[in-house]
N, C-alpha and C positions, 0 to 999 in steps of 0.2 A: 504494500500500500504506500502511494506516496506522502512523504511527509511535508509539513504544512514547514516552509522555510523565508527565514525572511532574509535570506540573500537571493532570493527566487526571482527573474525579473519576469515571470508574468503576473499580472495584474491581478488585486484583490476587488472584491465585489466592496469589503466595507471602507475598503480605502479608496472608492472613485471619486465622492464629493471633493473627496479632501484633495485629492492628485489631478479634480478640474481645479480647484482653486489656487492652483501651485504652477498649471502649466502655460506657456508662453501664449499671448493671444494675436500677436504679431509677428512679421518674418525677423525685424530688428531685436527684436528681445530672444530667440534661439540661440543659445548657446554651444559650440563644438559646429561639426559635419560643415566645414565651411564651404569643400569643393563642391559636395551635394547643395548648399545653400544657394551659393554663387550660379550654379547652373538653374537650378529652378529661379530663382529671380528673373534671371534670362528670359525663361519662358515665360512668365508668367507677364511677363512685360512687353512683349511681343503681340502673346495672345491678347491683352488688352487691347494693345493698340488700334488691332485687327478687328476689336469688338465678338472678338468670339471668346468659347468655353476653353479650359485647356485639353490637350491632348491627355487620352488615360494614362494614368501612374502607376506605375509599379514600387513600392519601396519592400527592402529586402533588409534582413539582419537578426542577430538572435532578439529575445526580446525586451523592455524595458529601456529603448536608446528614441522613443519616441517617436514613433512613425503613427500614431493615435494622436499627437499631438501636432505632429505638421499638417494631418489631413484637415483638424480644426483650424489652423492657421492658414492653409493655401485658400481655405473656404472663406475665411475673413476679407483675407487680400483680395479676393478676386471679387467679392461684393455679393455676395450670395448669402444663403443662409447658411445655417448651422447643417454640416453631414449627416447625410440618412447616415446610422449605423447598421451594418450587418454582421453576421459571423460563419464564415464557411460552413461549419460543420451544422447552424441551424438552418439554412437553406438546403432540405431534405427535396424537396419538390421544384418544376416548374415553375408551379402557381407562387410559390413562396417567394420566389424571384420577381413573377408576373405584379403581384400587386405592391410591391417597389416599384419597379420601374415605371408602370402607368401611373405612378403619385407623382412623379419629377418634375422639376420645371424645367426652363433654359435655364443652363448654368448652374446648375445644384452639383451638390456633389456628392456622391456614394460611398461610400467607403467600406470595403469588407476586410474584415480582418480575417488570418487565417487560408488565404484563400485556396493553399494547397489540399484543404479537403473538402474543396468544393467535388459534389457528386458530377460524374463523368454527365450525368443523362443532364445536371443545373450548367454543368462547364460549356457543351455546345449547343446548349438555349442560349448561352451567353455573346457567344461569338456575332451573330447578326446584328442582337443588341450594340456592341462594341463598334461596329466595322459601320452601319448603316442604319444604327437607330430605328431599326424596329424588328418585332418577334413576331413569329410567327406562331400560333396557339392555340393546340388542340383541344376544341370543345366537345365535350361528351364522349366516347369510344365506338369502340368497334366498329359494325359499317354504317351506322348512323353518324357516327362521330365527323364532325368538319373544322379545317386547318382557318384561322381566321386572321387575319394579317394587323397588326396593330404598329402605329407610327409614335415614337419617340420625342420628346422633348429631348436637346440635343444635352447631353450633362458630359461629366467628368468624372470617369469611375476609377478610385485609388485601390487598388490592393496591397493589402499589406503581409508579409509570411515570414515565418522562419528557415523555412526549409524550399528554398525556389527550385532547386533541384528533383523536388517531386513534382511540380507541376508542367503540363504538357508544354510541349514547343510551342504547337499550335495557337495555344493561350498567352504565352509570355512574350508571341510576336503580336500581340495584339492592343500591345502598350507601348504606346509612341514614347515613353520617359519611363526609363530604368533606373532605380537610385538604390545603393545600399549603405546601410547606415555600418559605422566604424563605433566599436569600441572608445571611450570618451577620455582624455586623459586626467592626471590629477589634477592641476590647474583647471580644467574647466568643469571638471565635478564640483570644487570647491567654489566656483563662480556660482554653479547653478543653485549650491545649497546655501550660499550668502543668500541671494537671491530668495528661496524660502525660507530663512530662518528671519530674515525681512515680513515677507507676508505671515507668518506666524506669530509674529514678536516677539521673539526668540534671543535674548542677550546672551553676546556669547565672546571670548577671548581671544585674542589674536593663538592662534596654531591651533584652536581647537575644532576648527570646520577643515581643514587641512588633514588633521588626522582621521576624520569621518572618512571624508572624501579619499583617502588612502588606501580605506580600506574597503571599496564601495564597486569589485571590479567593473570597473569603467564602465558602470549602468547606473544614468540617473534616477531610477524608479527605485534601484536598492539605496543609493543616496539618501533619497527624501525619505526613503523607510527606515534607514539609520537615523538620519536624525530627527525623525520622531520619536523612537525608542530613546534615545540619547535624552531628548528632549522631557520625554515621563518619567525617568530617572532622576534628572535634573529637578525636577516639579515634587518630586516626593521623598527624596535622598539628601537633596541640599536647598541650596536657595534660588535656586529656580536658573540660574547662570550655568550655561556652558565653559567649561576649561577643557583644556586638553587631558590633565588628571584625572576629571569626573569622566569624559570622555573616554578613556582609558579605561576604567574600571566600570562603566557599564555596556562597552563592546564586549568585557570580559565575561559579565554574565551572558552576555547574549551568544557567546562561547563562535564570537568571531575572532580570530587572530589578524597580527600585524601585518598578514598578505594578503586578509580578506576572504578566507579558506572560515568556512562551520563546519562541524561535528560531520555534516554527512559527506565533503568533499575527504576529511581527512578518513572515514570510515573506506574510501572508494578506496584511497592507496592504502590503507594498511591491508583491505583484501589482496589490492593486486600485490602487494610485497610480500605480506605474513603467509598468507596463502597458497600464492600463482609464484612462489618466489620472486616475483618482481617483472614477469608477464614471460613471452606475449600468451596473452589470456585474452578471450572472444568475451562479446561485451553480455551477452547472453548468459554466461557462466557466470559475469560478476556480480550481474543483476539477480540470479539464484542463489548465489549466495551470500548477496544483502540483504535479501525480501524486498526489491524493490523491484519498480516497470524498469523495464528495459529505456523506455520514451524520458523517464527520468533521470536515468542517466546522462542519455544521446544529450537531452534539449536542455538539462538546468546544471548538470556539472561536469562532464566533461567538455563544453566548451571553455571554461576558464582555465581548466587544470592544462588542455591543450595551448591557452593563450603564453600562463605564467613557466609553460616548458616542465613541468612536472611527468606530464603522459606526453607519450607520440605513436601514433598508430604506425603498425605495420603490416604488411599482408598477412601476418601470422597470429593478431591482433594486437592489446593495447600491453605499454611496453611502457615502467616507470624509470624516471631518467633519477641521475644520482641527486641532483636536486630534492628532486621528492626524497629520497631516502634522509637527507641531511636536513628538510624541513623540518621529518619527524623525529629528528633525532634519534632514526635508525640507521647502523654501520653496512655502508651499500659493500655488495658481491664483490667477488674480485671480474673480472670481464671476462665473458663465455664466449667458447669461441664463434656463436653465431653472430654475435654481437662486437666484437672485440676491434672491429674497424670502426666503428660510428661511433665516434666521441662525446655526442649528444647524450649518451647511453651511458657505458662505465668505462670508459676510455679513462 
């Protein structure tokens, strides 16, 4: 079963209020993705000029780097309303698609999250939609049933995924603008959580948003979830002031360390090392012998552990480099010889 983590960067239900009231409502106020930024400005400047909608978007990246937050912001800019929201995996049907799209205006914008599991039968209902703005829509069945052709208000459909690599070709040439969002550095996590510890009123010491932000792998959504936490420590523990101290010692209950690694990233290596002696180990086996999804692995910790060079896949599977072993303060192998060339490894 997976567990409930709050270095997770997907999205919680009780934390939306709070993370619309925290997030950018303008292209100037985004923080990070400059070259992504820079080019959509482009377009979107363009497209104005022309008096048309923009071309469909695609944005792509793990999750929690805001791409929920640009779709609210490109919809600002461009003078429209607030994004229909959708979610891949709830558009089961057609029809569930059908009565979005005939709600649209000119120049609305759609936004789906998820969109790699949109169903194959919703995915090329979609295609016509996208290409020439209208569907065509099977009323009733069998041989009474008849094909009825319906015409589009022209909009701007965003999709947004983690995993672009699952989704067909056919679909992803069908988005005039590709963008993927990048990992955030420390400097501008520590901008974005000034920033909300501003709209929260939040006092707080020189180094101590610095150290949040350090420890925040380059996801602003884990940011603002630290220093919320940070912040009801601070509220019930001392005098309501963030320090880098108090900061310190309640990342420590929150049993995040100084790389920004919880309980279940350090859980992942000590299987692959105590275990798989230090891999390579198939991701399938490790997830059997965490008790955990496999999906939770792939999508919420090993892409950090791959980012900070801890794991590295191999065709043989995943494979803990001495780093990891010297994180945990375990004394790494000596170098086997399948391994004995890649220095990444135990060179």
């Amino acid at each position: 079963m997976a567990r409930d983590r709050i270095l997770s960067g997907a999205a919680r239900s009780e934390e939306e209020h709070s993370d619309t009231a925290l997030r950018p409502r303008r292209l100037d106020e985004m923080v990070g993705q400059r070259a992504l930024l820079e080019k959509l400005r482009i377009a979107m400047s363009a497209a104005k000029q022309r008096g048309e909608p923009l071309e469909h978007i695609l944005l792509e990246g793990p999750p929690g780097l805001g791409k929920t937050t640009l779709a609210f912001v490109i919809a600002a800019e461009m003078g429209g309303r607030p994004p229909r929201i959708a979610s891949g995996p709830a558009i089961a049907r057609q029809a569930d698609l059908m009565a979005i799209l005939t709600n649209l205006e000119r120049g609305d914008v759609l936004f789906i999250d998820e969109m790699h599991r949109l169903p194959r039968v919703v995915e090329e209902f979609l295609y016509t939609a996208l290409e020439d703005f209208r569907v065509d829509f099977t009323i009733e069945g069998g041989l009474s049933g008849r094909v009825v052709n319906f015409k589009l208000n022209r909009f701007t459909l965003i999709g947004a995924t983690t995993r672009a690599g699952m989704m067909t070709a056919a679909l992803r040439d069908r988005f005039g603008h590709r963008y993927h969002f990048e990992f955030y550095s420390r400097g501008e996590l520590t901008e974005v959580i000034e920033r909300s510890a501003r709209r929260l009123e939040v006092p707080c010491t020189d180094g101590a948003l610095e150290l949040i932000a350090g420890r925040s792998r380059g996801t602003p959504r884990v940011a603002n979830r630290l220093l919320r936490r940070v912040r009801d420590f601070a509220q019930v523990c001392a005098d309501g002031k963030i320090t880098p101290a108090l900061a310190e010692e309640a990342l420590t209950i929150q049993q995040v360390d100084a790389l920004g690694l919880d309980e279940l990233d350090r859980a992942f290596l000590r299987t692959l090392i105590q275990v798989y002696d230090g891999g390579p180990a198939g991701i399938e086996a490790i997830a059997a012998t965490m008790g955990e999804e496999r999906d939770t692995l792939e999508d919420v910790v090993e892409p950090f552990l791959l980012q900070t060079g801890f794991v590295i896949r191999t065709r043989s599977g995943r494979v803990a480099t001495r780093d990891a072993y010297r994180h945990l303060g375990l004394p790494a192998p000596p170098p086997r010889a399948d391994t004995a060339g890649d220095a990444s490894l135990f060179g």
